[in-house]
matplotlib code that plots the C-alpha trace (Angstrom):
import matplotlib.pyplot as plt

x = [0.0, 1.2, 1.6, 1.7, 5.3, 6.1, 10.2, 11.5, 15.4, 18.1, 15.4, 13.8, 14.0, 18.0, 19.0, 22.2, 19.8, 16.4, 17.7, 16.1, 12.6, 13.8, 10.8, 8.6, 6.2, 6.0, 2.7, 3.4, 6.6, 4.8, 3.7, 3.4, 3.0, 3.1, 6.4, 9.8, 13.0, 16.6, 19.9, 21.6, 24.6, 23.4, 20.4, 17.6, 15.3, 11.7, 9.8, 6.2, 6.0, 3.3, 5.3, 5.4, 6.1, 7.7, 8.4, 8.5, 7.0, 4.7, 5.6, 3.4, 6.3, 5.4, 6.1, 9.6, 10.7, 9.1, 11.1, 14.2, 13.5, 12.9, 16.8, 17.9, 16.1, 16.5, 16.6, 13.5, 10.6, 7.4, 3.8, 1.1, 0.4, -1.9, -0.3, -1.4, -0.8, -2.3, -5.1, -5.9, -5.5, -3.8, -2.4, 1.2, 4.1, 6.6, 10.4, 11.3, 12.7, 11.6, 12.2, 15.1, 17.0, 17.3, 19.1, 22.0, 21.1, 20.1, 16.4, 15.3, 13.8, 12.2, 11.5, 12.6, 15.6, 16.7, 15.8, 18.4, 21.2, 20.7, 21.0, 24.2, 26.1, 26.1, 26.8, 26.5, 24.6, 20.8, 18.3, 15.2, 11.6, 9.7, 5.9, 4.3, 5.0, 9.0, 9.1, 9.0, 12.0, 10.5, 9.8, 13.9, 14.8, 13.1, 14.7, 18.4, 18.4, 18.4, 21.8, 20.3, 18.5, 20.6, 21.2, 17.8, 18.2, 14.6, 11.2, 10.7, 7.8, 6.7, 5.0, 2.7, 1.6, -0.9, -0.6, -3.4, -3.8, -4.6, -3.1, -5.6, -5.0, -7.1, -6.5, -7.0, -5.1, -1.3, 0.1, 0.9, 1.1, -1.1, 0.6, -2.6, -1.1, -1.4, 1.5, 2.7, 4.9, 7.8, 11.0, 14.7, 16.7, 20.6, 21.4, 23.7, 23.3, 23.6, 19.8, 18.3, 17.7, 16.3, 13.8, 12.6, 12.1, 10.1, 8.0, 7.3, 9.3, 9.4, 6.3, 4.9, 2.9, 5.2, 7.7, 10.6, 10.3, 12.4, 11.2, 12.3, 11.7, 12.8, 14.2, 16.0, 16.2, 17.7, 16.3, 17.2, 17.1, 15.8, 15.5, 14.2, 10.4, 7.8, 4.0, 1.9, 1.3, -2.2, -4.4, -7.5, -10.1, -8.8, -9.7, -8.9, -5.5, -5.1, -4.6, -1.0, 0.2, -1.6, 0.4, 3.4, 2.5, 1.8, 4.6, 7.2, 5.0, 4.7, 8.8, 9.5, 6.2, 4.7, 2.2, -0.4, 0.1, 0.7, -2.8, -4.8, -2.7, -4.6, -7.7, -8.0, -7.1, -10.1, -12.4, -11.6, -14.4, -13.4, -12.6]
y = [0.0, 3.5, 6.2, 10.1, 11.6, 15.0, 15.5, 18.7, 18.5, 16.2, 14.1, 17.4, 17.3, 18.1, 17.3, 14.7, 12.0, 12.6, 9.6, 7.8, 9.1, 8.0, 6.0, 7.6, 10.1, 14.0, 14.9, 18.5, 20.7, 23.5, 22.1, 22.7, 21.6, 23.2, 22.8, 24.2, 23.5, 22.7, 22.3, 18.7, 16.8, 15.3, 18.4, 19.3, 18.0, 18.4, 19.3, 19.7, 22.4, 24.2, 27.5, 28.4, 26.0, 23.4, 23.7, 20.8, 18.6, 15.5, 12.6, 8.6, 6.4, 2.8, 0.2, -0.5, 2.8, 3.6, 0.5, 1.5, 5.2, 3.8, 2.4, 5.7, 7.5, 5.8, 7.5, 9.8, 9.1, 8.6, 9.8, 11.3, 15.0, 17.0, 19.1, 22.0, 22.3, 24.5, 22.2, 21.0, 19.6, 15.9, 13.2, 12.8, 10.7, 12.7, 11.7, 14.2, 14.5, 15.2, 18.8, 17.3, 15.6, 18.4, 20.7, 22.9, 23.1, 26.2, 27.0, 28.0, 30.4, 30.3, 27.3, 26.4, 24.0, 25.3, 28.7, 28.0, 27.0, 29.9, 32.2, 30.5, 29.9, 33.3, 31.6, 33.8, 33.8, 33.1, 32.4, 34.1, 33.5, 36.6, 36.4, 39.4, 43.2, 42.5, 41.6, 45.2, 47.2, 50.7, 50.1, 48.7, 52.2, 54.1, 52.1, 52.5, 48.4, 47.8, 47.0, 43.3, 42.6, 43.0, 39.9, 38.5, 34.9, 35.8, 34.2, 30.8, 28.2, 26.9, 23.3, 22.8, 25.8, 28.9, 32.4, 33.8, 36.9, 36.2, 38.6, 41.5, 45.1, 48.1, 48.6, 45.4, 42.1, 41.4, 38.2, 34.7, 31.8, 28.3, 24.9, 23.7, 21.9, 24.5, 26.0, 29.3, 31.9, 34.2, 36.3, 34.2, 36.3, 35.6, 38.2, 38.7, 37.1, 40.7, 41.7, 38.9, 41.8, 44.4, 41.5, 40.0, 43.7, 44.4, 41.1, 41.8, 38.5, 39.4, 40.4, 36.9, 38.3, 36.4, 33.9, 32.6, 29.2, 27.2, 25.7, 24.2, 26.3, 25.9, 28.4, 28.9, 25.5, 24.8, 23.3, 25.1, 23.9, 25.5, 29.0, 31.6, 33.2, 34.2, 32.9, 35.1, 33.1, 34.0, 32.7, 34.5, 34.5, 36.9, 40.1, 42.0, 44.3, 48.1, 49.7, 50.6, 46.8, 45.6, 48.3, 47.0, 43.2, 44.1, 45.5, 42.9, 40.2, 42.3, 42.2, 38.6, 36.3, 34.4, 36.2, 33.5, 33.5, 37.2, 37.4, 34.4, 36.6, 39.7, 38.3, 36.5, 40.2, 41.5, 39.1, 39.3, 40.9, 44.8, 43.8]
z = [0.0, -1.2, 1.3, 1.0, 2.3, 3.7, 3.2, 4.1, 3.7, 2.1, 0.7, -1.3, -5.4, -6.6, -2.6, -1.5, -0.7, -2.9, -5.1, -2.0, -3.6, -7.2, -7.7, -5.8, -7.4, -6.7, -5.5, -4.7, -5.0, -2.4, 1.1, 4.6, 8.0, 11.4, 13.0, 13.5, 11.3, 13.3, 11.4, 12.5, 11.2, 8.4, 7.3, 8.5, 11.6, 12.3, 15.5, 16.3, 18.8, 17.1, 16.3, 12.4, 9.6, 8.2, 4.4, 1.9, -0.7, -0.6, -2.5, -2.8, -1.8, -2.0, 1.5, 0.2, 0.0, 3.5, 4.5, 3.4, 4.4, 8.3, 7.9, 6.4, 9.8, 12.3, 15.6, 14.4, 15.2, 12.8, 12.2, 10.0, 9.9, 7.9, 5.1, 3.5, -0.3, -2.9, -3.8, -0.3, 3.2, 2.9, 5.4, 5.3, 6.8, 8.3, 10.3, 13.4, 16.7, 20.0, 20.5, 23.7, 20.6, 19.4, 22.1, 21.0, 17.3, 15.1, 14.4, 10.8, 11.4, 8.2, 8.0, 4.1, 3.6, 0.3, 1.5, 4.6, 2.1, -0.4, 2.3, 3.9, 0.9, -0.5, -4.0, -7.4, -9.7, -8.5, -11.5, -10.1, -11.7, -11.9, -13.0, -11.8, -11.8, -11.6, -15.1, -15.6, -14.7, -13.5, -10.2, -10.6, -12.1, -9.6, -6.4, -8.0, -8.6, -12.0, -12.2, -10.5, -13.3, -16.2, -17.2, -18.2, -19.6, -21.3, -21.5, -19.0, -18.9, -15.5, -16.1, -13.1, -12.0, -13.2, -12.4, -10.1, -8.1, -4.5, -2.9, -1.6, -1.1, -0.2, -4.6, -6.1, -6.0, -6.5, -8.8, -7.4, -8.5, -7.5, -8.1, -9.5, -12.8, -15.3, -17.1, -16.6, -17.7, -16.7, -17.0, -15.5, -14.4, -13.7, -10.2, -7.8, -4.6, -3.0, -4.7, -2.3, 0.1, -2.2, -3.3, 0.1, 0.8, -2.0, -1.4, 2.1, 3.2, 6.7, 7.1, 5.9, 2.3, -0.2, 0.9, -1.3, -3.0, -5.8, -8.8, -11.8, -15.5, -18.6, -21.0, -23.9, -24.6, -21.0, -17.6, -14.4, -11.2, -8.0, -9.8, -6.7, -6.7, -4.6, -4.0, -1.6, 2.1, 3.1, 0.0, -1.3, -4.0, -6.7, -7.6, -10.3, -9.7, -9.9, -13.0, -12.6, -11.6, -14.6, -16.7, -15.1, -15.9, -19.3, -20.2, -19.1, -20.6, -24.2, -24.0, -22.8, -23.0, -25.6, -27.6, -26.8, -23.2, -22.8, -24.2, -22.1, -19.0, -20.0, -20.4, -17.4, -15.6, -17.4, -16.3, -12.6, -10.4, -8.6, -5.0]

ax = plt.figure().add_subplot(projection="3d")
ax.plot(x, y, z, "-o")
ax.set_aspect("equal")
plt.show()
């Protein structure tokens, strides 16, 4: 019997030990469970003491890959938790420690693996997906940042998830994106690991509206791996955005997106009710 797995460190997609998942399908690239994130030896630990969140991916591992993964762990404990994903609540196997085990280790603080290691490693260059009003570079101009984003690799297609905009403010809605398996579209950017803190400024990282999460796009004939973006935290039915966002949107999309899709974006815009 298959089981649903939440894994939120070395065994996440392009990690040391994911070849431990190699047959094991991806159900969903963005989940969540609540919980707290402590750097071991070997990665990342879990604990449940109810404070923030865990972040991960689900995956249907079958009982020989459970079996093995209870070798792999042992010394963690075992359960099922529920996990929050884009298209709903599920049940999930989890591995973690007893918040004692893990005494004297760093907290997460936010709670993201690959997030953890981007921040550490200070490596350059980051690919960063941008699929909202950053395609556009006035608001890049006006801050004194464009010199980030010079090096646009160009258009990029996202398989597996479709832009929305759930994000409300007192003017309309702001872009985001649902992992609902549509396709999307976007501008990859190649930037220094220095505009991290312009960006999680501008997206309001610490105060919880967009966090920053990795995917896999491909452009220009390439695949890359774990390229940075944001999706808003706190879900709501769209609305339709302000006039000067959707200006913004349109013109990155007219000078990097696909006709065809710069047009089903526009549309969709159009037909979303005033908040």
């Amino acid at each position: 019997m298959n089981s649903l797995l939440f894994v939120y460190g070395t065994l996440r997609k392009h990690e040391k030990n994911h070849h431990l998942l190699a047959q094991s399908a991806c159900i969903n690239e963005q989940a969540r469970t609540k919980g707290s994130l402590f750097t071991a030896k070997e990665g990342p630990t879990a604990v449940f003491n109810g404070e923030g969140y865990i972040y991960g991916e689900v995956y249907e591992a079958d009982e020989l890959c459970i079996h093995k993964l209870d070798q792999f762990f042992q010394g963690y404990h075992k359960q099922t938790v529920f996990v929050e994903t884009d298209v709903g609540i599920k049940n999930a196997l989890i591995y973690f420690m007893n918040k004692e085990g893990c005494a004297g280790f760093t907290k997460i603080s936010s709670g993201d693996w690959k997030e953890h290691q981007m921040i550490s490693k200070s490596k350059n260059p980051i690919y960063y997906f941008a699929y909202g009003s950053c395609m556009d570079n006035a608001r890049f101009q006006k801050a004194g940042v464009d010199h980030y984003f010079q090096d646009p690799v160009g258009r990029a297609v996202l398989k597996g998830y479709t832009t929305r905009f759930t994000l409300k403010r007192d003017d309309g809605s702001r872009a985001d994106m649902l992992e609902d398996g549509g396709t999307t579209e976007g501008v990859l950017y190649r930037i220094p690991y220095s505009a991290l803190s312009y960006l999680f400024k501008r997206e309001g990282v610490e105060s919880l509206t967009y966090r920053p999460a990795f995917v896999d796009v491909e452009a220009g004939g390439r695949h890359y791996k774990d390229c940075l973006t944001f999706l808003v935290l706190q879900k709501e039915a769209e609305i339709a955005p302000p006039q000067h966002y959707q200006i913004e949107i349109e013109r990155g999309a007219e000078l990097y997106l696909s006709p065809e899709f710069t047009e089903k974006l526009m549309r969709h815009m159009n037909s979303l009710p005033k908040g």
